[in-house]
C-alpha positions as CSV (number, residue, x, y, z in Angstrom):
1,X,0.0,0.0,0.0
2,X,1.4,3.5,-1.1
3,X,2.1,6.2,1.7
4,X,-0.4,8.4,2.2
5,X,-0.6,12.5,0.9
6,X,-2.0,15.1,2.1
7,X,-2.9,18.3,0.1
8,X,-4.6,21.4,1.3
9,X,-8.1,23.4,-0.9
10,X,-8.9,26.6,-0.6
11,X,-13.1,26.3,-0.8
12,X,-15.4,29.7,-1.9
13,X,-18.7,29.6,-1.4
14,X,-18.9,28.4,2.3
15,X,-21.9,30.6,4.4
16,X,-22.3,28.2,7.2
17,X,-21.8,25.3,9.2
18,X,-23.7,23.2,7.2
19,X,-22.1,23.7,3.9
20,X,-18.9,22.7,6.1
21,X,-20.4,19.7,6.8
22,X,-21.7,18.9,3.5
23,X,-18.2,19.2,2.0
24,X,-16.6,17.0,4.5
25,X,-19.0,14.4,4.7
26,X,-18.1,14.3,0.5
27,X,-14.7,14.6,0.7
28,X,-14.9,11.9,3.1
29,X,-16.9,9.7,1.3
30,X,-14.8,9.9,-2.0
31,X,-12.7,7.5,-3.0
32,X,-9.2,7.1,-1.8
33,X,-9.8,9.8,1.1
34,X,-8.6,8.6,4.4
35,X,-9.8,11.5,6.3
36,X,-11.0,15.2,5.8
37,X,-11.2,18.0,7.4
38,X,-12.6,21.5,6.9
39,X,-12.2,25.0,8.3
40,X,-15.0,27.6,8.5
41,X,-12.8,30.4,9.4
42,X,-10.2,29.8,7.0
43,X,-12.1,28.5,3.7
44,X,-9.6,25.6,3.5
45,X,-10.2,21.9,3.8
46,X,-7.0,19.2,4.4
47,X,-7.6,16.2,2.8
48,X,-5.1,12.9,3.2
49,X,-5.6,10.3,0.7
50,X,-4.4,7.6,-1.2
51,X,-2.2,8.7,-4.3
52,X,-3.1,5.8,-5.9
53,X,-6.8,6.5,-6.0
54,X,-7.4,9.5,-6.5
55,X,-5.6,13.2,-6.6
56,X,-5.9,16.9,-5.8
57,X,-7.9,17.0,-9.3
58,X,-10.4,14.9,-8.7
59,X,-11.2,16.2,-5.2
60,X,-11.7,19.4,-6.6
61,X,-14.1,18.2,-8.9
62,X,-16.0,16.3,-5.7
63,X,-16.3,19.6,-4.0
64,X,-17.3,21.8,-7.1
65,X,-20.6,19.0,-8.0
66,X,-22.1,20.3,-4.7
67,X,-21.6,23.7,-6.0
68,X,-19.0,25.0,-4.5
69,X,-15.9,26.5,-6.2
70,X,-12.2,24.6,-4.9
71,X,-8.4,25.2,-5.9
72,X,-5.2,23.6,-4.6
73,X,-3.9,25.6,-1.9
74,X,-0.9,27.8,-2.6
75,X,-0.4,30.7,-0.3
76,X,0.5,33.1,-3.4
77,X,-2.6,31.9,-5.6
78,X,-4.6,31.9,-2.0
79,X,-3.6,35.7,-0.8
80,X,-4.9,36.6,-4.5
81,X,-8.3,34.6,-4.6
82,X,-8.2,36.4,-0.9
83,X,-7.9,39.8,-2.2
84,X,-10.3,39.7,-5.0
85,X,-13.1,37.8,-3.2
86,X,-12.7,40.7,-0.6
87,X,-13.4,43.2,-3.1
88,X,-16.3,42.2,-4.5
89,X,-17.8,41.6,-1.4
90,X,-17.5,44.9,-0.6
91,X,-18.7,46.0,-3.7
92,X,-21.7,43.9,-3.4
93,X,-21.9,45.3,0.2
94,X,-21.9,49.0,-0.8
95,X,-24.3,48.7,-3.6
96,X,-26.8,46.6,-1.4
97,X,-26.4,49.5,1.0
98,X,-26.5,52.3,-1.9
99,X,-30.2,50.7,-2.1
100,X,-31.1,49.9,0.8
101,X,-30.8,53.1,2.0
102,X,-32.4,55.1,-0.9
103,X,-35.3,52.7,-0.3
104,X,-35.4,53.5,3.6
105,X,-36.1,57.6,3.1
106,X,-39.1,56.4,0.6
107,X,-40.8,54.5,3.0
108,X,-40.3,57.0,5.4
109,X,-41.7,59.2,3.5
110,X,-44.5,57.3,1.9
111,X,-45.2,56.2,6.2
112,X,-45.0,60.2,6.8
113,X,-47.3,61.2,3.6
114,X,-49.9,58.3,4.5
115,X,-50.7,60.7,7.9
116,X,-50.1,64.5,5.7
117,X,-52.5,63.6,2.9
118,X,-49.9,62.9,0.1
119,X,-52.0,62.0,-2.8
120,X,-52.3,59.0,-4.3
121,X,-51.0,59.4,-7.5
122,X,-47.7,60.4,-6.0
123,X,-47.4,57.6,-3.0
124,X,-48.0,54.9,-6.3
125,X,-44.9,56.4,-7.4
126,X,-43.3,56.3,-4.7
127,X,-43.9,52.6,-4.1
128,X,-42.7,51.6,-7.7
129,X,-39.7,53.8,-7.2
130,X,-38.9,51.8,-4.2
131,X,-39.9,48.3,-6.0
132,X,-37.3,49.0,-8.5
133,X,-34.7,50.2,-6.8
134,X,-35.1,47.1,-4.1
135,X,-34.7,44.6,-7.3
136,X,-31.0,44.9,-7.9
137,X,-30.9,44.4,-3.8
138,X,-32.7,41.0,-3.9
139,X,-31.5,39.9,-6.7
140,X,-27.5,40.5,-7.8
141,X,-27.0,41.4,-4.1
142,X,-28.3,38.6,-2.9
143,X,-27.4,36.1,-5.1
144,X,-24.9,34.4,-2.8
145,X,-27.9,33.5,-1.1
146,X,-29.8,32.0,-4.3
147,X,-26.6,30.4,-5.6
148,X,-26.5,28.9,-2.1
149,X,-30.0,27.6,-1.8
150,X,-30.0,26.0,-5.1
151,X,-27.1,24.1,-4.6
152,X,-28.3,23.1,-1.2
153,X,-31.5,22.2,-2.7
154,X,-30.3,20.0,-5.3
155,X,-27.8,18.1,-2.7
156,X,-31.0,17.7,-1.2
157,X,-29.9,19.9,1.9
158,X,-31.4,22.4,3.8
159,X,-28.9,25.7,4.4
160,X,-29.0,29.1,6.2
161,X,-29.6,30.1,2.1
162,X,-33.5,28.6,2.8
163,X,-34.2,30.9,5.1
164,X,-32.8,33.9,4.2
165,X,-34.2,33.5,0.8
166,X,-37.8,32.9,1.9
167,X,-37.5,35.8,4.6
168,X,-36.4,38.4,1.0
169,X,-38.5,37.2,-1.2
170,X,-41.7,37.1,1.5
171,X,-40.9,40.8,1.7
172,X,-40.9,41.7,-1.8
173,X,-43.6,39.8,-2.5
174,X,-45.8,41.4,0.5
175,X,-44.5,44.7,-1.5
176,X,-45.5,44.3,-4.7
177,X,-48.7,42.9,-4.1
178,X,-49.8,45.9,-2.0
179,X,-48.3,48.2,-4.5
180,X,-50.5,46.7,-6.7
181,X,-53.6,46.3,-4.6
182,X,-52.7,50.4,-3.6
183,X,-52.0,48.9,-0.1
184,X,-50.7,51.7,3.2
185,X,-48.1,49.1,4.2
186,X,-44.9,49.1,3.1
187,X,-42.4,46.0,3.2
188,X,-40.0,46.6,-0.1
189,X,-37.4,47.9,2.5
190,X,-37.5,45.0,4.8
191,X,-36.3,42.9,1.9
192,X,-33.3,45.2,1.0
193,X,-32.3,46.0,4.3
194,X,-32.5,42.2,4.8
195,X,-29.6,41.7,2.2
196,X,-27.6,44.1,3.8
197,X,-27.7,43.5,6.9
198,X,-26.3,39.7,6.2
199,X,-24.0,41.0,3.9
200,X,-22.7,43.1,6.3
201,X,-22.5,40.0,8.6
202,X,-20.5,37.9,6.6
């Protein structure tokens, strides 16, 4: 029997503790692994296996079918990936707040205007300015979120993705049916300050 070796994956995509333990349980069950091992805080998962069963290759491609994105670890390629996931989190972060926040003064204002006697014709503006500007919020701010439920989903797994999705889309949902129905209420900013709020989390 060949010695065992050990190599190291850097993992994107991780939001919780159950997409660590997905990933290990995989890892582990693959064949050739002797053990696995994965770290939240990190984003790297050590693997020790047999070299004459599998390789770094094809445990990469066990970890990317549950929808995850892997590479070999290399601290130069690792403090790159690093730097550039950073970024566009923040982007994603400031853009989700950008909106978020422009959707906060409207429904203060449409919550003010519903006690001052703002008309109608102007507080059904109002509510499809804030619908709008809440989509880019719920959808390419939050698709970390989709991208994580789906791929939970079709593993047939149940991640903190579920909930936050339902808990968005509820909102917008409640929104835009009571924009259409000329409803008082206002929920759009829920759902975008939802996003941010997580985002801000992570």
């Amino acid at each position: 029997m060949s010695a065992s070796a050990e190599t190291g994956l850097f993992l994107d995509g991780l939001h919780c503790a159950g997409c660590v333990n997905r990933v290990e349980r995989a890892l582990r069950e693959a064949i050739g692994v002797e053990d696995a091992a994965v770290n939240y805080t990190t984003h790297r998962a050590l693997v020790r296996f047999d070299p004459e069963a599998t390789d770094a290759q094809r445990l990469v491609a066990r970890v990317e079918e549950l929808g995850f994105e892997a590479t070999p670890f290399a601290p130069d390629a690792l403090g790159a990936r690093t730097r550039h996931d950073a970024r566009r989190a923040l982007v994603r972060l400031l853009v989700a707040a950008f909106f978020a926040g422009n959707v906060m003064v409207i429904a203060a204002a449409l919550y003010i205007g519903a006690s001052q006697g703002l008309d109608p014709a102007t507080r059904a503006g109002l509510r499809w300015t804030a619908v709008a500007l809440s989509l880019p919020a719920v959808t390419w701010c939050a698709a970390p979120f989709w991208r994580g439920m789906w791929n939970g989903l079709r593993e047939r797994a149940i991640t903190i993705d579920l909930p936050i999705v339902l808990g968005i889309s509820a909102a917008f949902a409640a929104n835009v049916a009571g924009t259409i129905a000329g409803s008082e209420h206002v929920y759009v900013d829920s759902a975008a300050m939802i996003v941010f709020l997580i985002l801000l989390g992570r």
